[in-house]
C-alpha positions, 0 to 999 in steps of 0.5 A, a space after each residue: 835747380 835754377 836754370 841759367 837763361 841769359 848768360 854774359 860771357 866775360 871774355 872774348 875772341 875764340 872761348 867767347 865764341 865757344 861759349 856761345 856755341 854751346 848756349 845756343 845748344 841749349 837754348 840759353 841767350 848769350 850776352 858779349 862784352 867787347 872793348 873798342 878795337 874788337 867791335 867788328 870781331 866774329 864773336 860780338 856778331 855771333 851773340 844774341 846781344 852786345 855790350 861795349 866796354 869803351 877803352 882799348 887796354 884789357 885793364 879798362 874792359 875785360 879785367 874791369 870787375 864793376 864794367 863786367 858786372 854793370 853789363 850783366 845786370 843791365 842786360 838781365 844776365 842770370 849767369 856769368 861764364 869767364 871763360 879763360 884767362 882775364 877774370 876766371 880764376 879771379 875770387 874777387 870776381 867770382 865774389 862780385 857776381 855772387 853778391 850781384 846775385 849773378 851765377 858765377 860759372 865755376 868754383 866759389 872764391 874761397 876754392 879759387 884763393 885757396 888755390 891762388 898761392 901755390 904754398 897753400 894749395 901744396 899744404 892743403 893736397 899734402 894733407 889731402 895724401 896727393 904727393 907734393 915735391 919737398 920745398 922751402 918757403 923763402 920770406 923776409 926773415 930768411 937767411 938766403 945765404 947761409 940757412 937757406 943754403 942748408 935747407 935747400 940742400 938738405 930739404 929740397 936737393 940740387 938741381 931745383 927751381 925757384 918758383 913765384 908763390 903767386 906766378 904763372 906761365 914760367 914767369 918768377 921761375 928759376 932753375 938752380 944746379 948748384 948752391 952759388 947759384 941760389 942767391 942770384 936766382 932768387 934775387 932774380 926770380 923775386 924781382 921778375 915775380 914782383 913786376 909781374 904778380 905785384 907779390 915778389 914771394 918765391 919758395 925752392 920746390 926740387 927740379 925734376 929732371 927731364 919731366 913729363 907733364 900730365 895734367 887731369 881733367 876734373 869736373 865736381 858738382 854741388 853734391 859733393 860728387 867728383 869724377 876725373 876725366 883722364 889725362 892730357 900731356 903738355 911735355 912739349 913746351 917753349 919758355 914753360 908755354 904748352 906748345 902740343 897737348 894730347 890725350 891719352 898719354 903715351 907714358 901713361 898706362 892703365 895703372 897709372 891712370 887709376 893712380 893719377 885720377 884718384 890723385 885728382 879727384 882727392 885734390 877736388 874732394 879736399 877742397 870742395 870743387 864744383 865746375 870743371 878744373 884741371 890738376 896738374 902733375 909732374 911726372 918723374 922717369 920713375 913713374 912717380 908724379 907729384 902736384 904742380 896745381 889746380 887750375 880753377 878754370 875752364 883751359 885752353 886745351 879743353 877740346 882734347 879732352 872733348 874730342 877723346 870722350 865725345 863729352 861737352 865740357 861748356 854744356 857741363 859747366 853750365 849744368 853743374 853752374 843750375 845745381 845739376 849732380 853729374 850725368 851717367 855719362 861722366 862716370 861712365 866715360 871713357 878713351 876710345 880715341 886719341 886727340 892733338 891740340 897744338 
């Protein structure tokens, strides 16, 4: 094990503050970065050191990789923690602090891309036996109006959804109910994606009527060693925004969370994860769930998570970041409570 001693957190406002919660805790110095409007912001106070990143826009501090890195190494960081958002489930970061010899809190680059195009991260669980919705990769070879038709309805089925390879946050995404349907949403879905990814790839994945969301809480060590953490359900959303997360699930019973969590640990054993992460799944009226993604990351709604277990999800990320394999009370947690975020 390598203990962390000085860690930089690349991010800001309430996961920095977080963050340095935790760190304290544990007696490790803590380093912020803030642009110029949040120089007077509580979490800039709260750490042991600052450093300003001049600029207002978030493309000239927060998302700037050289910056992030140059106030890491002239503050003597050993660790970088980036938080949600911005740079965490940015490779190239992840790679940046590696050869700066700097701990990147969180998986390695080559989990973080083989996870970034939802395509991939479908092939790679379906070979894994994680149930996967039927889908159709649409490319510039394709025929969107006769083939594609055909093959989305009869591969993938109507209604479905045409999703960015590359998206996020219900942005390049598009509902279809009928074949007339299908070349507009397309269309309109890849200028959407290209705008706001700068990559216009979609695919068709069938629609789920009247889904429930559940996504898993994992955590991997560097050992090989995967546990899951239980459900949390995110079914109440605006415009594909969670709006209300809580933990456990009212739908989900004992049964199902055995096959949830082992659906959840064989996505992190496939792809070798190490740090904390959530898997995502749609769940049908059947009680049939299927992979949506992997979230390589510490999530917004991780307190749910910690309140129903009394685990801190900061403090493990940092243990797992020096080495460390999981702790007895990982693999012995359990749900004694019940938790709402909204």
């Amino acid at each position: 094990m390598t203990a962390i001693t000085k860690l930089l957190i690349a991010n800001r406002g309430e996961i920095s503050s977080r963050v340095i919660r935790t760190a304290r805790t544990l007696d490790i110095a803590t380093v912020a970065i803030y642009s110029t409007p949040d120089a007077n912001a509580p979490f800039v106070r709260e750490a042991d050191e600052a450093v300003h990143l001049p600029g207002e826009r978030p493309a000239d501090t927060y998302l700037d990789i050289d910056k992030v890195i140059a106030a890491a190494c002239a503050t003597g960081a050993d660790a970088v923690h980036p938080g949600y958002g911005f740079l965490s489930e940015r490779a190239d970061f992840a790679r940046a602090c590696t050869a700066g010899g700097i701990v990147f809190v969180g998986p390695s680059a080559e989990v973080i891309d083989s996870m970034g195009s939802k395509i991939a991260a479908k092939r790679l669980m379906a070979d894994a036996g994680v149930p996967v919705l039927p889908g159709v990769i649409v490319d510039d070879d394709t025929d969107v109006r006769v083939s594609l038709l055909d093959r989305a309805t009869e591969d993938v089925g109507f209604p479905l959804l045409v999703k960015a390879v590359y998206g996020g946050g219900g942005r390049g995404m598009r509902i279809v109910q009928r074949g007339e349907e299908l070349h507009e949403a397309i269309e309109s879905a890849q200028r959407e994606a290209q705008a706001a990814f700068g990559n216009g790839a979609v695919f068709l994945e069938h629609f789920v009527d009247a889904p429930r969301h559940i996504e898993v809480q994992i955590l991997g060590d560097s050992h090989g060693d995967v546990v899951h953490l239980f459900e949390r359900e995110c079914s109440i959303q605006r415009r594909y925004q969670k709006v209300i997360e809580e933990s456990p699930s009212s739908v989900v019973d004992d049964e199902l969370r055995n096959r949830l969590g082992d659906a959840a640990i064989a996505a992190g054993k496939a792809i070798g994860y190490v740090g904390a992460g959530t898997v995502e799944f749609v769940l049908d009226r059947d009680r049939n769930f299927f992979f949506l993604e992997v979230n390589t990351r510490l999530q917004v709604e991780h307190p749910v998570t910690e309140m129903v277990t009394g685990l801190d999800l900061v403090a493990l990320q940092l243990r797992i970041a020096e080495g460390a394999a999981l702790p007895d009370e990982v693999h012995h947690a359990d749900i004694p409570g019940h938790a709402i975020e909204v």
